[in-house]
RODODREN-67512 format. One record per atom (N, C-alpha, C): x negated, y, z; residue in one letter. Coordinates in steps of 0.2 Angstrom, whole numbers, plus 5000, padded with zeros to 4 digits. Example, Ala and Ser with C-alpha at 12.3 -4.5 7.8 and 13.67 -1.06 7.14 Angstrom:
REM RODODREN-67512
493449725039A
493849785039A
493449845039A
493649895035S
493249955036S
493650005039S
This chain:
REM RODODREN-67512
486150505354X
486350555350X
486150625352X
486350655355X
486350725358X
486450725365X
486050765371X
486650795374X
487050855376X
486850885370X
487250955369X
487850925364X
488250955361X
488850955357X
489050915352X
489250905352X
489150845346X
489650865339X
489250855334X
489350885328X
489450855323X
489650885318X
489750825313X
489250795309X
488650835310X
487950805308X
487750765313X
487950765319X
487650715324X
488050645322X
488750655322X
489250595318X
489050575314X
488850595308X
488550595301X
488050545304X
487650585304X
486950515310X
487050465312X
487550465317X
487850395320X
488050355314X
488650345310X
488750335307X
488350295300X
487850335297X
487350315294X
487150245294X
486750255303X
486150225306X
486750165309X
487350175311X
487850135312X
487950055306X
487950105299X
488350065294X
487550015292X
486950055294X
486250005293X
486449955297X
486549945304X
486549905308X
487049845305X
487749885305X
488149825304X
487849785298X
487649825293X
487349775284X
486649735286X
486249775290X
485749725292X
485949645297X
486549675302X
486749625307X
486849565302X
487349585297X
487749555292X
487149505287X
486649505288X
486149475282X
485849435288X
485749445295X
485449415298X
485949365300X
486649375303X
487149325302X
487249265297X
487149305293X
487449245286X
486749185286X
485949235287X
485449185287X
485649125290X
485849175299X
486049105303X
486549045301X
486849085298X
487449045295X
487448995291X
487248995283X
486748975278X
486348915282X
485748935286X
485448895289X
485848855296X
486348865296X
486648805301X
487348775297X
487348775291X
487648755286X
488448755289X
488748815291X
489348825296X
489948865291X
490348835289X
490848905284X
491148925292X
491248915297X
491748925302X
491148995304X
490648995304X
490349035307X
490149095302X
490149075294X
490149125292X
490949185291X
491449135293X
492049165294X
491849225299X
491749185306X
491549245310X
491249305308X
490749305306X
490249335303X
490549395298X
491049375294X
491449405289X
491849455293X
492149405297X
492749455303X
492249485306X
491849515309X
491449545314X
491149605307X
491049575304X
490649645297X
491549675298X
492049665294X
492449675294X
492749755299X
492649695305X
492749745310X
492649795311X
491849775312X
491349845312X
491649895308X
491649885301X
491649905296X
492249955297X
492749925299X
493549975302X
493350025308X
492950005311X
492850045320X
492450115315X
492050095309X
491650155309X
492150205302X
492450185300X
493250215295X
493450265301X
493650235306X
494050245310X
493850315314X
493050275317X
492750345320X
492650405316X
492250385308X
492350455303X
492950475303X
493650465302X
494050505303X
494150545308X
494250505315X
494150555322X
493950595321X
493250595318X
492650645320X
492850705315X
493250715309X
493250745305X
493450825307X
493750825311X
493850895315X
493250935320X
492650905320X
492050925322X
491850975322X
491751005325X
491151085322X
490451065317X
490351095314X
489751095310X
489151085314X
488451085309X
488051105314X
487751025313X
487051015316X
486850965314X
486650945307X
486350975304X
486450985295X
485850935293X
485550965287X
484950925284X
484550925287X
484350995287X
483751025292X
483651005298X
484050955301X
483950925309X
483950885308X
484250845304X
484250775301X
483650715302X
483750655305X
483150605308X
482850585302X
483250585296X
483250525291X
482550585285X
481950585290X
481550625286X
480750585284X
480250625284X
479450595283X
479450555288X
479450545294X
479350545299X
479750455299X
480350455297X
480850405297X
480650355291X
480650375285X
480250345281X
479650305282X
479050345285X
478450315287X
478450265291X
478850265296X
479050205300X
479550165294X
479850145289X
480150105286X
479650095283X
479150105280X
478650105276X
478250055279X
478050075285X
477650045290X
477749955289X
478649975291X
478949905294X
478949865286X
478849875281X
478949835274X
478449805273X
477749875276X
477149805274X
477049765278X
477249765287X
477249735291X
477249665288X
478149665286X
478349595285X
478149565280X
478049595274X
477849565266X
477149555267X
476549585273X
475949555272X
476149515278X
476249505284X
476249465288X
476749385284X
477049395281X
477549355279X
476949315274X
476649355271X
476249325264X
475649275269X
475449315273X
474749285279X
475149205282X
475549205284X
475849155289X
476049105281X
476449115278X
476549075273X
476149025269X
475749105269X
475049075260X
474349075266X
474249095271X
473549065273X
473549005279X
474149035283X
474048985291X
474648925288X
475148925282X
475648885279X
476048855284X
476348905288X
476848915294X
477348965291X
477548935284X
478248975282X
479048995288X
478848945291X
479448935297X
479649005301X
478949025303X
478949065308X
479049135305X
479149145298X
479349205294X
479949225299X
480549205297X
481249245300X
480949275308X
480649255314X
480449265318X
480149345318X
479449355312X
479049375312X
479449445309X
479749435305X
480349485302X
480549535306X
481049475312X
481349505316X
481049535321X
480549525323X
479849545327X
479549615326X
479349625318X
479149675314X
479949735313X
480349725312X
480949765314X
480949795320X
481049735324X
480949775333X
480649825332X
479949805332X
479549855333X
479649925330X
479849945322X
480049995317X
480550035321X
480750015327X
481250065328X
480950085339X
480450075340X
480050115343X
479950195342X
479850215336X
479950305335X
480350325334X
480950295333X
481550305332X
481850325340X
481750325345X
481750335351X
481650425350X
481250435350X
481250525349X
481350545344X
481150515339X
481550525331X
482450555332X
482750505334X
483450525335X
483850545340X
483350535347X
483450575353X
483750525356X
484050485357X
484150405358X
483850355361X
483850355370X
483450275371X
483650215369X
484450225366X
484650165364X
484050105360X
483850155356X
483250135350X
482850095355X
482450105359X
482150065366X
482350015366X
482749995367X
483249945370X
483249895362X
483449925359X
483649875353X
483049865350X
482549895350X
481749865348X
481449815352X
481649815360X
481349755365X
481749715365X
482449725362X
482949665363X
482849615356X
482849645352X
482449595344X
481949585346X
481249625347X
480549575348X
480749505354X
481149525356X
481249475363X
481649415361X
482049435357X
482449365351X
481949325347X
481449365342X
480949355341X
480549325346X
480249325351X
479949285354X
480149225356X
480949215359X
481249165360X
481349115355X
481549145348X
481549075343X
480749065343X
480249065343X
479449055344X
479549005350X
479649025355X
479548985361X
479948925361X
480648925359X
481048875358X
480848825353X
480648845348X
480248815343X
479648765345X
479348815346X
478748775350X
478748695355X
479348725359X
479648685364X
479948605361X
480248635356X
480448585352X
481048585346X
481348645349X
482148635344X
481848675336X
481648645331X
481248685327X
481948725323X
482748675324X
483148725321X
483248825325X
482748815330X
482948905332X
482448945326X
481748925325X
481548965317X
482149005315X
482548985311X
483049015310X
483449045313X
484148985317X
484748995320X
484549065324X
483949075326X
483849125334X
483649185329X
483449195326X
483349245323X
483849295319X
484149225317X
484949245313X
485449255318X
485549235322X
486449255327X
486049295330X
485549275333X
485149355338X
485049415335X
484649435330X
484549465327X
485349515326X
485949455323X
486549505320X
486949515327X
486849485333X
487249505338X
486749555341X
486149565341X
485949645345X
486149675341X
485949685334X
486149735330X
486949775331X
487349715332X
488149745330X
488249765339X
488049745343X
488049755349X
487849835349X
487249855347X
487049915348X
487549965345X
487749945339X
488149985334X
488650015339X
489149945342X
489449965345X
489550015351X
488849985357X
488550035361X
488550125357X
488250125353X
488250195349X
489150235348X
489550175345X
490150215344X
490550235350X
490350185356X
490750195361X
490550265364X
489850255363X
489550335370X
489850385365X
489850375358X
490050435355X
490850455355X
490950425357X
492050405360X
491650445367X
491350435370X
491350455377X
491150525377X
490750545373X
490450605372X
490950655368X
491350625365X
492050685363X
491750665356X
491750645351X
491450645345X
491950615340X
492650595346X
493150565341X
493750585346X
494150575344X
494850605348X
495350535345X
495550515348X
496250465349X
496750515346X
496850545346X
497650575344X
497550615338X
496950595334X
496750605329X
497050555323X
């Protein structure tokens, strides 16, 4: 986030980049889900969106007594942020079309996906001022290489499973990592 003051534009940020993590977690969850034919895991899945969903309710109220400050003008979500989402779109939809329609290794798609995501949030490291972004871009390419290697080895259900519960458990892991520092950094007050 910062490490000068935390603001209600640095909240506003968190929060945003927060609420992406939990709905993307939530789409790579249910994949897992879906593809492991589980209603008990989609339950989880429900209850953990859900969760999130209240920690980050919760934190914008905290934060509501904030000082200003962090506005548009300093805002991550600009040229910069877009081009890297840009980037990561044709990633997937040409790699996705290449592996499918040429090598006709459809499998390897959710992989490839989550692989091309990691990577998309490389810039986001200085972008938002945040190693966290570090972390969560080597911890999904590194899911993504694991469902490959697992794969290969022989359980062909990780294609999927690894992609989908890895994928949504870095994602909401991180989310989480994010609201905690920002609890730690004064960005929310309890007796609020």
């Amino acid at each position: 986030m910062t490490d000068g003051q935390i603001t209600k534009g640095h909240l506003i940020t968190l929060l945003i980049s927060s609420a992406i993590g939990v709905g993307f977690g939530a789409g790579w969850w249910f994949f897992g889900a879906s593809s492991a034919g589980s209603t008990p895991l989609v339950v989880v899945g429900v209850v953990a969106v859900l969760a999130l969903a209240g920690w980050l309710a919760l934190t914008a109220r905290r934060g509501a007594g904030l000082p200003a400050g962090g506005g548009r003008e300093e805002s991550p979500f600009g040229k910069q942020y877009g081009i890297a989402v840009l980037l990561m779109l044709v990633g997937i939809f040409a790699g996705a079309r290449v592996l499918s329609g040429v090598f006709e290794v459809p499998e390897v798609v959710p992989a490839w996906v989550l692989f091309v995501v990691g990577l998309h949030f490389l810039p986001f490291a200085k972008l938002f001022g945040s190693r966290r972004f570090l972390v969560l871009s080597a911890l999904l390419c590194a899911v993504a290489v694991l469902a490959v290697v697992l794969a290969i080895v022989g359980w062909t259900a990780a294609w999927q499973l690894v992609p989908g519960f890895g994928g949504a458990v870095v994602l909401w892991a991180t989310v989480a990592a994010g609201l905690l520092a920002a609890r730690r950094q004064g960005a929310t007050s309890p007796a609020s």
